[in-house]
C-alpha positions, 0 to 999 in steps of 0.5 A: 532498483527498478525494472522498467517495464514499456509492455503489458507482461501478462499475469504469469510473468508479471507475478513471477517477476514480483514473488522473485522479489522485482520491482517493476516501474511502468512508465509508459501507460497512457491509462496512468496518465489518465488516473492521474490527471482525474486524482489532480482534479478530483484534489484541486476542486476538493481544496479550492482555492489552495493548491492540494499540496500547500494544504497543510498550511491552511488547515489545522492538524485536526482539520487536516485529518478530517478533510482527508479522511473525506477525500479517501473515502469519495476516491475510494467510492468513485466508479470513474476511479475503479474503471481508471484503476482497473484500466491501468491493470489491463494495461499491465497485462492483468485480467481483470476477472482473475485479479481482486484488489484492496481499496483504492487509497488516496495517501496524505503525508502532510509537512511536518517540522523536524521534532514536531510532536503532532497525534498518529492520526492514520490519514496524515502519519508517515507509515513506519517501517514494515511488510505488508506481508506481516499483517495480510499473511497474503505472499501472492500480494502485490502493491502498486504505487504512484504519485499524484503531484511530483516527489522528490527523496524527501517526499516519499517512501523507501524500499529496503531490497537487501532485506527482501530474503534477510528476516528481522525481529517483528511483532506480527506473532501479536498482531490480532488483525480481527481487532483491528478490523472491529475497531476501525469498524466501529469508531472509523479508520482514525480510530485506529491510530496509525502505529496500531494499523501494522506490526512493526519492527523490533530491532535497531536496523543499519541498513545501507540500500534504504532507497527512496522511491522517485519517479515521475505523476503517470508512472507506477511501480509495481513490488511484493508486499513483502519488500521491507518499506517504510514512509520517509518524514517529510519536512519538504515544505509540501504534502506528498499525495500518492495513490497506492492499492494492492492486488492478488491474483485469485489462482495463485491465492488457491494454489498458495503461490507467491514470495517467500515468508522470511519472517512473518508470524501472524495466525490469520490472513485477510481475504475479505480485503480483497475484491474481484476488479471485474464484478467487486465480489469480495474474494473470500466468498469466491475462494469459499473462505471466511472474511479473516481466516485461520492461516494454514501456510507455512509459518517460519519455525520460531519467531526472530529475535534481535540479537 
């Protein structure tokens, strides 16, 4: 599933390779070892005494949800972890005044027993089948992704490649991503539960490339957000804690370049998620737009429906 990549590509041929549908593992970037090793100890002084991965064990599920959504929000407010994360951009062949990235989350997905039946909380849920794509209508959009501790199939997310140009039957026509925003604004990001965060799919998939993202603390991996993903559910006995953002590349958001939109439906698209990693100017002022702003691309002629 995976190309590996062991030298910076530059911006050209990096983004090319994601809108074609690429998935790009870095394995080699000390920069990555970097960030990893401060997330673990950024984690294990944050949980002391517990291991950061037993930590479901000695906290309830409300207190889970609290405890982590503190943790994402110190993580993400840290400028050692923007300086270490935008090392890891250069280190990939990106200019960090022509990339804007989206916040820098610390992910949580807890144990959780076979049919357990626990609230959707947004720091703790196991995110569902979706493209990124439908929510943000951005298709120069990128994410990254990386573990904190090792992983394994049980303990991750899958990538569904063979859906990358096959549309399925969606509700982004319905989804009102300025809601949303208000919403979290005002009540915090577990105000929003997690299955209202995303369109979701509308049709029973048989799919038979599901394949679980597995690779190693101090790799990366780098993929449209159009590719079809979703979180696997973790009864592994321990918490997943990974590291994820997504990027745009300024010139190609102003020029409308990126992967194709088989079958996103939203009306609006979200360039004040985005900020320049060079400065943190928020992207939609310096494409002279509104934070959510009316989508004027090209939208596929009629929303799927399942068969």
């Amino acid at each position: 599933m995976y190309s590996n990549v062991t030298q910076a590509l530059g911006p050209r041929v990096l983004h090319d390779r994601i809108y074609a549908g690429d998935i790009l593992r870095f394995g080699t970037l000390a920069s990555m070892t970097d960030l990893v090793s401060y997330s673990q100890a950024f984690l294990e002084d944050a949980f002391a005494p517990f291991a950061p991965v037993e930590i479901h064990r000695h906290l309830s599920h409300d207190q889970q949800t609290e405890s982590f959504a503190q943790r994402q929000r110190d993580f993400a407010r840290s400028p050692e972890v923007r300086r270490l994360w935008r090392d890891v951009f250069e280190a990939c062949g990106l200019d960090a005044q022509g990339l804007a990235r989206d916040a820098l989350y610390l992910r949580f997905q807890p144990h959780q027993d076979p049919g357990a039946v626990v609230p959707r909380a947004r720091t703790t849920a196991t995110i569902a089948f979706h493209r990124d794509t439908w929510g943000s209508n951005l298709y120069a959009q990128t994410n990254w992704w990386a573990p904190v501790y090792d992983i394994d199939a049980g303990r991750t997310f899958a990538i569904y490649p063979s859906l990358w140009d096959r549309p399925v039957a969606n509700t982004s026509a319905d989804f009102d991503l300025g809601a949303l925003l208000e919403r979290s604004k005002a009540g915090g990001r577990n105000a929003v539960d997690a299955d209202a965060a995303i369109p979701h799919l509308t049709e029973e998939l048989e799919v038979a490339d599901a394949t679980p993202v597995v690779i190693a603390p101090g790799e990366i991996i780098a993929f449209s957000s159009a590719h079809a993903h979703a979180g696997v559910p973790n009864s592994t006995g321990l918490t997943r804690i990974s590291l994820e953002t997504r990027t745009l590349w300024i010139d190609d958001v102003r020029s409308g370049r990126g992967a194709p939109n088989v079958d996103g439906f939203a009306r609006w698209m979200s360039p004040g998620m985005f900020r320049r990693v060079s400065d943190e100017t928020p992207l939609h002022e310096i494409l002279g737009m509104n934070r959510i702003e009316r989508f004027a691309g090209p939208i596929p002629a009629r929303p799927v429906t399942a068969p």
